[in-house]
VOGU-3710 file (C-alpha; in Angstrom, 3 decimals, decimal comma):
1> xxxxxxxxxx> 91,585/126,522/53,137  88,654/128,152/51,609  86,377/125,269/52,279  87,656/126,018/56,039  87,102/129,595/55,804  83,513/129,716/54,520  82,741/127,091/57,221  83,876/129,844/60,105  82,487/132,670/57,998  78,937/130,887/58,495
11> xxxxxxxxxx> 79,072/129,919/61,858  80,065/133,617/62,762  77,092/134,614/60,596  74,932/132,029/62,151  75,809/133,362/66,023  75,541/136,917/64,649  71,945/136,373/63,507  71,359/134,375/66,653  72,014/137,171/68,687  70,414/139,883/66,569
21> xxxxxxxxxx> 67,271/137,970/66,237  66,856/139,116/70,135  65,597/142,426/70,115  66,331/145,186/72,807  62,542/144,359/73,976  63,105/140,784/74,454  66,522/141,514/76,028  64,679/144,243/78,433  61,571/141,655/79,073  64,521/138,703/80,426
31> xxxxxxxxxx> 66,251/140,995/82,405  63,170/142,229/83,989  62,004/138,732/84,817  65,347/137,587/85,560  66,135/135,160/83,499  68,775/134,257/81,613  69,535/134,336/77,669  69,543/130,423/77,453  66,167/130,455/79,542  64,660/133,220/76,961
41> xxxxxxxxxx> 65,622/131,818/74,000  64,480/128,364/75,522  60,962/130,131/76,445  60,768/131,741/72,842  61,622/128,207/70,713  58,741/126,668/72,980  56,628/129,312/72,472  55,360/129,602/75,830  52,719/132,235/76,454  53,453/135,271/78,646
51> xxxxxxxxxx> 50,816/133,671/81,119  51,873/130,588/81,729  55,487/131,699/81,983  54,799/134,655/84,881  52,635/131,510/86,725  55,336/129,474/86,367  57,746/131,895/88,227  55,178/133,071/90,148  54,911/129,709/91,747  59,046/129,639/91,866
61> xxxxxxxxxx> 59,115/127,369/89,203  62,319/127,607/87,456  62,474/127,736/83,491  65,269/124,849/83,550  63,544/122,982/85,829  60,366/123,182/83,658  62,004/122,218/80,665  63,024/118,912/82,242  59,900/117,761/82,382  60,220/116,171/85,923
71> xxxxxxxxxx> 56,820/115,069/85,875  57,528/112,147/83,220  59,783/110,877/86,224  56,777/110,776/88,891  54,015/109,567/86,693  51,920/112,487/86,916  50,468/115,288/84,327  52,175/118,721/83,616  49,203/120,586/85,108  48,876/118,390/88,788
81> xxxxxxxxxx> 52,834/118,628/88,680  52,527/122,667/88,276  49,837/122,979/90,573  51,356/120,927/93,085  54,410/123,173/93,095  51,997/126,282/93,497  50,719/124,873/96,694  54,379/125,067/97,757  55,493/121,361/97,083  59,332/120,960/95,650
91> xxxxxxxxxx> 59,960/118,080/93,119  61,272/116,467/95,784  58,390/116,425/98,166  56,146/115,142/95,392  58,651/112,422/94,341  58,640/111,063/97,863  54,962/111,508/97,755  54,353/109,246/94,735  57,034/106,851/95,981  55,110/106,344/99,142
101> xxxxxxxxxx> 51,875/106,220/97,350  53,186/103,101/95,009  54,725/101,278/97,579  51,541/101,255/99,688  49,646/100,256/96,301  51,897/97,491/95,951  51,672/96,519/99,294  47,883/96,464/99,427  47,966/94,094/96,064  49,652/91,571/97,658
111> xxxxxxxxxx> 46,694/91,000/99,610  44,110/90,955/96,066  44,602/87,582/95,671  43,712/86,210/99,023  40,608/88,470/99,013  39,822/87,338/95,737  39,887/84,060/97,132  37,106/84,190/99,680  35,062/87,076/97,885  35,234/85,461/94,149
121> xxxxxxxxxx> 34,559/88,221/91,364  34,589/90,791/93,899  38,183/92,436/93,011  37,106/91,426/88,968  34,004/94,156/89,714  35,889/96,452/91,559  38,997/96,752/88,504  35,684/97,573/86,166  35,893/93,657/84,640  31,916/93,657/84,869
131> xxxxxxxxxx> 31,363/90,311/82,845  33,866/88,107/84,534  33,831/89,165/87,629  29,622/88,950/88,120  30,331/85,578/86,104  32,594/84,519/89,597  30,252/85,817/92,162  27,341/84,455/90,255  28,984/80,868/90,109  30,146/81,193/93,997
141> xxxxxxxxxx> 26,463/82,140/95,155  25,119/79,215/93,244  27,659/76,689/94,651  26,659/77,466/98,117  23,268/77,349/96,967  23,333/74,178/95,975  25,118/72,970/98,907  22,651/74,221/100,758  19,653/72,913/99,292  21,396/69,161/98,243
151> xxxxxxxxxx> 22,350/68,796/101,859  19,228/69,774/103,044  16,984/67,699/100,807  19,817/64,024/101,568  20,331/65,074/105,330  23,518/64,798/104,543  26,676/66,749/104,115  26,980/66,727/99,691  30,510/68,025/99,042  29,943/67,705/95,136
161> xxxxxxxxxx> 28,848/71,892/95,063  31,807/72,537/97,193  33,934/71,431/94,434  32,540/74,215/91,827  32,841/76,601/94,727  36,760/75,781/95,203  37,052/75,977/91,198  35,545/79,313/91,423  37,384/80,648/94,101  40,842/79,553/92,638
171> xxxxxxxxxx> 39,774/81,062/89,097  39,184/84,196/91,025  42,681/84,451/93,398  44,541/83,278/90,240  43,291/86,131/87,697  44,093/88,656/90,358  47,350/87,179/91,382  48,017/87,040/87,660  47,220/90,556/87,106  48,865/91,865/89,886
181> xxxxxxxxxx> 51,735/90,183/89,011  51,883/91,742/85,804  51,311/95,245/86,612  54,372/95,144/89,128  56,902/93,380/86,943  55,809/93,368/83,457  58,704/90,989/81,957  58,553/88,713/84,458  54,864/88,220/84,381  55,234/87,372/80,561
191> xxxxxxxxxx> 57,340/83,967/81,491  55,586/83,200/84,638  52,002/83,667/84,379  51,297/80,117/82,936  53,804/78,493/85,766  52,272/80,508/88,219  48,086/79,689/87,347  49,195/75,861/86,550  51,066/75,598/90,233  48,265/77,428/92,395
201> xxxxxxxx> 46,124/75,329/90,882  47,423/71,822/91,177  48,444/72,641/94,477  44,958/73,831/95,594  43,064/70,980/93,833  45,463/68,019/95,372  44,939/69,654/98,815  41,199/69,739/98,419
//
């Protein structure tokens, strides 16, 4: 029974200095913002400054809805989610915003492997992968360069060059399509990229 007794007796004193920690200016400074005691005391363990917290519900930004963090959920930084809502975007609209704006990235991958296909190293150059990717366009310009100048020189069509050129332009779709693949589904890429380079391969090569 004491045990039980000196729990309650410091869980009273606990709420009592919880309460008197709040001072009559803090309790004036709420009230005058509008804001709730959970909200203040939510505000004061953050220790938000004064001018970041009259932006915030300036730009009708709620304290609870701050202290959610709902920018985690659309893949975006505090500050663009804050200024975003000062230009007079909800959460909502910018969640549908970023939605859209993923499924139309998505979309437009699907087609990185076909253009890396016909424009080797191109896509490589373009995702800042200097070395490879100038490595693909070098070996494509030199294939048809050699084509060129072999068929030329026999008078006849030489489809040996061709061969590097194919190689070259399957390296290419096949890095893309494996990088794409991964940057949509993660765990899935992880047990399919070898299946998927080895099939696009021998399926290319036996039709060639």
């Amino acid at each position: 029974m004491k045990f039980r007794s000196c729990i309650l007796v410091l869980m009273a004193t606990s709420a009592c200095l919880s309460v008197c920690a709040m001072t009559a200016a803090d309790k004036d400074e709420y009230d005058k913002l509008g804001l709730s005691q959970v909200e203040w005391e939510m505000i004061k363990k953050a220790d938000m400054s004064k001018a970041k917290l009259h932006n915030l519900l300036k730009c009708g930004i709620s304290i609870t809805e701050y202290f959610k963090s709902p920018w985690k959920e659309f893949g975006i930084s505090e500050n663009e989610w804050v200024y975003r809502r000062c230009q007079g975007q909800s959460s909502i609209d910018i969640k549908t915003r970023e939605n859209n704006q993923s499924v139309s990235a998505a979309s437009h991958d699907e087609w990185a492997p076909i253009r890396s296909f016909f424009l080797p190293g191109v896509s490589q150059i373009a995702r800042k992968q200097a070395l490879k990717g100038w490595t693909m366009t070098g070996l494509a310009l030199l294939s048809i360069g050699a084509f060129a100048g072999y068929s030329a020189s026999a008078k006849a069509f030489q489809p040996v060059p061709l061969f590097f050129l194919v190689s070259d332009m399957l390296w290419s779709a096949i890095d893309i399509g494996i990088q794409v693949q991964r940057e949509q589904n993660p765990d899935a890429a992880r047990f399919s990229n070898n299946v998927f380079g080895t099939k696009c391969f021998l399926t290319a090569t036996i039709n060639f």
